[in-house]
Every structure is written in C-alpha cells, then in structure tokens.
C-alpha positions in Angstrom: -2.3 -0.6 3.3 -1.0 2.4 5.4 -4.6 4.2 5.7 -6.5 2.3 7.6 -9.3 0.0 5.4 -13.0 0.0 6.9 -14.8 -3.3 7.1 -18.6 -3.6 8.0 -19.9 -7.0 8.9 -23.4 -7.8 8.5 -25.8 -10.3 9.7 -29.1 -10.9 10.6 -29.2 -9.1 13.9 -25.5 -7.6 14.8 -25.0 -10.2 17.5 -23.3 -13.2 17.7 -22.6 -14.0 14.4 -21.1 -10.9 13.4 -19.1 -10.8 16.6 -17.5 -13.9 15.6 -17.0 -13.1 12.0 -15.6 -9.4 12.9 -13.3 -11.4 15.3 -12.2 -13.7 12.6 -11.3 -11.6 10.3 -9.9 -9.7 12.8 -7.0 -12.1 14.2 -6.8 -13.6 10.6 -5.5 -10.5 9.4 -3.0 -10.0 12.2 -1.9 -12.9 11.6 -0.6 -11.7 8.2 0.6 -8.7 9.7 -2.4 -6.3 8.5 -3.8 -4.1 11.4 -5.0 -1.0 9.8 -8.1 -2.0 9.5 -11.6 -1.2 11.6 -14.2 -3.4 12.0 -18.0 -2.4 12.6 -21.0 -4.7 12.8 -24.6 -4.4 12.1 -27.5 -5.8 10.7 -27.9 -6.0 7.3 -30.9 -3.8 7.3 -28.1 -1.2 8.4 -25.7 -1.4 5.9 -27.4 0.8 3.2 -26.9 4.0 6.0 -23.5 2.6 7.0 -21.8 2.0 3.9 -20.3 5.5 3.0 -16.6 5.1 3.7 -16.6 1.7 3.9 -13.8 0.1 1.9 -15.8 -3.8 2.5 -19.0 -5.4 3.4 -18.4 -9.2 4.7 -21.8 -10.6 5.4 -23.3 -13.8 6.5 -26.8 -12.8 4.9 -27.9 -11.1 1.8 -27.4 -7.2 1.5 -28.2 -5.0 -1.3 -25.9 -5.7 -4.0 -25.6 -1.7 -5.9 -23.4 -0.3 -2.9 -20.5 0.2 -5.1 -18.6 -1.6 -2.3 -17.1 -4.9 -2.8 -19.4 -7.4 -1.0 -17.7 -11.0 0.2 -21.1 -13.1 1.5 -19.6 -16.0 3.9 -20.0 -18.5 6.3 -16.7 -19.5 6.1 -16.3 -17.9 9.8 -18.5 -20.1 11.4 -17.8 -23.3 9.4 -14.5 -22.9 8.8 -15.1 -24.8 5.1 -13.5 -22.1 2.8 -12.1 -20.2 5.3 -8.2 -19.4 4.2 -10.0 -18.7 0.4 -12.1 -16.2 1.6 -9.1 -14.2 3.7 -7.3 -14.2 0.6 -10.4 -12.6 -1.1 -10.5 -10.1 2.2 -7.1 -9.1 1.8 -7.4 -8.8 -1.9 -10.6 -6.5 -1.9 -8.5 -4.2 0.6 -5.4 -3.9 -1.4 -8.1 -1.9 -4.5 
C-alpha cells in the first residue's frame, strides 16, 4: 500500500458516529503499521457525490450498493462485537 488508499465513512448525519468509526479504523490501522490511508466522513446521503476516488466505503447505515466500491456496513466500531474481523476485511479491501 505505498499510494495512499481513500476511505469514506458514512452514517446517518457525519457526526459522532462516524467520528468514532473514522478514528477506529484510524489507530487500528496504525497499529498494523498502515498509514497511507485518508479518512473522510459524511452522511450517507453524501456518498453518491463523494465516492469518485474512493478506494472504501465503511458505513454504519445503508448506502447505495452499485458504487463499484467495496462497501464494509458495521457497527463493530461502536460495539466492539466483530471488531478485529472487520479490520481484517478493511485491510483486505485496501490491498485490491
């Protein structure tokens, strides 16, 4: 991963949740020693206009499915129930 990957987070309203999602994924993948990556939020009436470029959509809420951009929808973030799975499915969406 030496070009930096583009991850948009979605929710409901680009607030809170997304902030701690987009943090979570953030130091997760630090953690692992991945930091080319940039994180956006928004809504998930937003992602439609914000997907070109985008190598990821993570979103806590239902988003249009025919983006050609893989889509992980999670609370694993906010639960923690799942969580490490759905890093591993993170990491593996950015490595295409």
């Amino acid at each position: 991963m030496d070009t930096p990957k583009r991850i948009l987070v979605a929710c409901g309203t680009a607030i809170a949740t997304s902030t701690v999602v987009a943090k979570g994924i953030e130091e997760a993948l630090k953690e692992r020693g991945i930091s080319s990556v940039m994180i956006r939020q928004c809504k998930a009436s937003e992602v439609r206009s914000l997907v070109d470029g985008v190598n990821l959509i993570v979103t806590t809420t239902p988003v249009p499915t025919d983006l050609n951009v893989p889509v992980i929808q999670t609370l694993a973030f906010l639960t923690g129930i799942g969580k490490e799975e759905v890093i591993e499915q993170i990491i593996e969406a950015l490595k295409d």
